[in-house]
Phi, psi and omega in degrees: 000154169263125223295211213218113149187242193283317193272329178319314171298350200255328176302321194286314176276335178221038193002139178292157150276154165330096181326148176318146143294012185265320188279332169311301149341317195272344189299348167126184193249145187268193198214144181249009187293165175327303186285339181292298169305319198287289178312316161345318175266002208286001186254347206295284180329356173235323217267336222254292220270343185288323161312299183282353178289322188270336185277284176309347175261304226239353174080356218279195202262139148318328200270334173284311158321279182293323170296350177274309163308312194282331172290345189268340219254298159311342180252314157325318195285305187281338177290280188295345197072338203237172041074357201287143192275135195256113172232166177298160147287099196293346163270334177294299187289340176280328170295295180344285164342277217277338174255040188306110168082027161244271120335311169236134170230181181304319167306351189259334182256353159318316183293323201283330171312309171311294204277310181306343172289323183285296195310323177294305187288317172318298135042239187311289162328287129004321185093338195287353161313314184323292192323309181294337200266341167314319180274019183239105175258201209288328164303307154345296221282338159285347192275325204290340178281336166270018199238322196263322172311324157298337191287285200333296193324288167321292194303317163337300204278302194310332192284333196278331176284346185269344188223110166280331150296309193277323158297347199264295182280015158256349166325289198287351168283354185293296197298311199277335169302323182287000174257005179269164174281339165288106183298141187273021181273341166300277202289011205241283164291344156286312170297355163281310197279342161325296192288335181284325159318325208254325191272319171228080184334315204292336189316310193313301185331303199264327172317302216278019174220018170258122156225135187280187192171107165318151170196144157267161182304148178232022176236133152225182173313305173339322198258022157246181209219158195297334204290324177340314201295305241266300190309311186280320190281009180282303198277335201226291228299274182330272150352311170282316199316298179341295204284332161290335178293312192295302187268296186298314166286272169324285207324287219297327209271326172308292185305322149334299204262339159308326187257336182231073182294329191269028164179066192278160193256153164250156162282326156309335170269353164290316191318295206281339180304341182273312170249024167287304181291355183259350173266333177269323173322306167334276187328302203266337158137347192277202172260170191281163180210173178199136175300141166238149202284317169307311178309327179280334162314287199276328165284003173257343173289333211242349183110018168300135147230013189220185176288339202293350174275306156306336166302273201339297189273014193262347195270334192278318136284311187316308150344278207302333184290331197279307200261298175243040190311313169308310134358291203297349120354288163248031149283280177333324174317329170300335193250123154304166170259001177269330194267292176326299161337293185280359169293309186276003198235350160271328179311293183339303228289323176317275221277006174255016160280353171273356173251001190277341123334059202262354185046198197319206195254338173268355156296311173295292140022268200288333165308288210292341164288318160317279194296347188271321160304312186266002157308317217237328173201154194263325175315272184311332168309300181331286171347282168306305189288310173338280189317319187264008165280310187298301212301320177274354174289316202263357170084015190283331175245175183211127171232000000 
């Protein structure tokens, strides 16, 4: 990793514009090797229960679902060159989930995709992201990263406490593993699926009763109706901007240019790449999605260092969206949530190492409130800290 100095600073307060797209190309070429596949799966841990929660609660089509990750996930890879991570939205998908067949149904997060796309993209094109993200200075953008890395950290550990064997011993396999030449993300996922096996016997039965058998998405735009629109953009579209400004932009585009300067990225070029895949998602039956800082967190923890870890896994749904979309389910079944748990709780611990810079004492001062804040929601965090920065810039406060 690279240390924290003038250019980080100059990426975080005074963002470049978004490079030509031609100049991208140049950034170097990516790589498939063993660590590269190993970092590939380092996202699982946010992608596996947001999936099966929308395939199984909401019905939507698996085959639709996954070609939008995966196709968005081949053009993130191939585009950045870097690791940037293709994920659900999690306020959009956790509300979906919970208000499943009343108020949201599949035409409605079909909607939301669409209208988060359009929004992303005005965004971005337009330039007015600048505005927003102007206002977040280096102190804002480590507390929100550090805030969101804790959160992970916390949601990990309840997962590794709730199935506490499986969790603990892929805990202590991490740890003792991760300085080795074997990346540990292999053995990590063979002892998930070791373990899930063991915890729900009938799985063998039914893997051994999988065969693929093409199939295409079978939802489009065409099939949604004005109430999808009104319901997604109240409940789910709006309501996610905040957690996307904070986490998906600000956070993703820092941590990024923290780990890769000689190939940094704008937020403008997250914006629009963000609703450029949400729009093509739309089209095809899938879900919203947005590059996240945990993600990028967790494919660099496990060993990605180029786009060549995301081509992998997006070449990899696409397959299962294609062949075994009906499948994907009990598939998904193998990874305990005691494994996943340990997946989502080192991407924290990666991104909340980003935050150990704090500079003077009204920088920590505003870090640590900032992150104190975006455990629970990022939007009000943004907020706070931006208000207590103009106030100690202009002396209005004294800490």
């Amino acid at each position: 990793m690279n240390g924290e100095g003038s250019t980080e600073q100059k990426n975080v307060e005074a963002p470049a514009p978004a490079a030509a797209p031609w100049k991208r190309w140049r950034a170097g070429p990516n790589r498939y090797g063993a660590s590269e596949i190993a970092g590939a799966f380092g996202d699982l841990g946010t992608l596996i229960p947001f999936v099966v929660g929308y395939l199984t609660v909401l019905k939507l089509d698996p085959t639709g679902v996954l070609l939008g990750f995966g196709i968005a996930m081949l053009f993130a890879g191939l585009y950045y060159r870097t690791p940037v991570p293709v994920q659900p939205m999690k306020a959009i998908g956790a509300t979906a989930i919970t208000m499943n067949g009343a108020t949201v149904t599949a035409g409605t997060v079909g909607a939301a995709a669409l209208v988060t796309g359009v929004i992303w993209l005005v965004l971005g094109l337009t330039g007015a992201i600048r505005w927003i993200t102007a206002l977040a200075a280096k102190p804002v953008v480590r507390g929100i990263i550090l805030g969101l890395g804790i959160s992970f950290v916390i949601t990990g550990v309840k997962d590794i406490v709730a199935q506490p064997l499986v969790g603990g011993i892929g805990l202590a396999l991490t740890l003792l593993l991760l300085a080795g030449r074997i990346p540990v993300m292999f053995l990590l996922l063979l002892f998930g699926v070791a373990a899930g096996l063991v915890l729900e016997p009938k799985l063998l039965g039914e893997l051994s009763r999988l065969r693929p058998g093409f199939a295409l998405p079978q939802f489009g735009i065409g099939s949604l109706a004005w109430n999808d629109f009104t319901a997604a953009t109240l409940l789910l579209a709006l309501p996610q901007i905040p957690l996307t400004v904070g986490n998906a932009v600000i956070a993703v585009t820092a941590e990024h240019n923290r780990n890769f300067p000689e190939r940094s990225v704008s937020e403008r070029m997250i914006a629009v790449t963000t609703g450029m895949m949400n729009t093509v998602s739309a089209a095809i039956g899938g879900i919203p999605l947005c590059h996240g800082a945990g993600g990028l967190a967790g494919h660099l923890r496990f060993g990605a260092r180029t786009g060549g870890a995301t081509v992998i896994l997006g070449a990899i749904l696409i397959v299962l969206g294609l062949f075994f979309g009906g499948s994907v389910a009990t598939i998904f079944q193998l990874f305990p949530k005691g494994v996943l748990g340990v997946i989502i709780c080192f991407a924290g611990l990666e991104l909340a190492t980003a935050g150990r810079d704090m500079g003077t004492k009204e920088e920590a001062y505003t870090t640590i409130l900032v992150a104190g804040f975006a455990i629970f929601h990022m939007g009000i965090a943004f907020l706070v800290g931006v208000a207590l920065h103009f106030a100690l810039q202009r002396r209005w406060v004294k800490i």
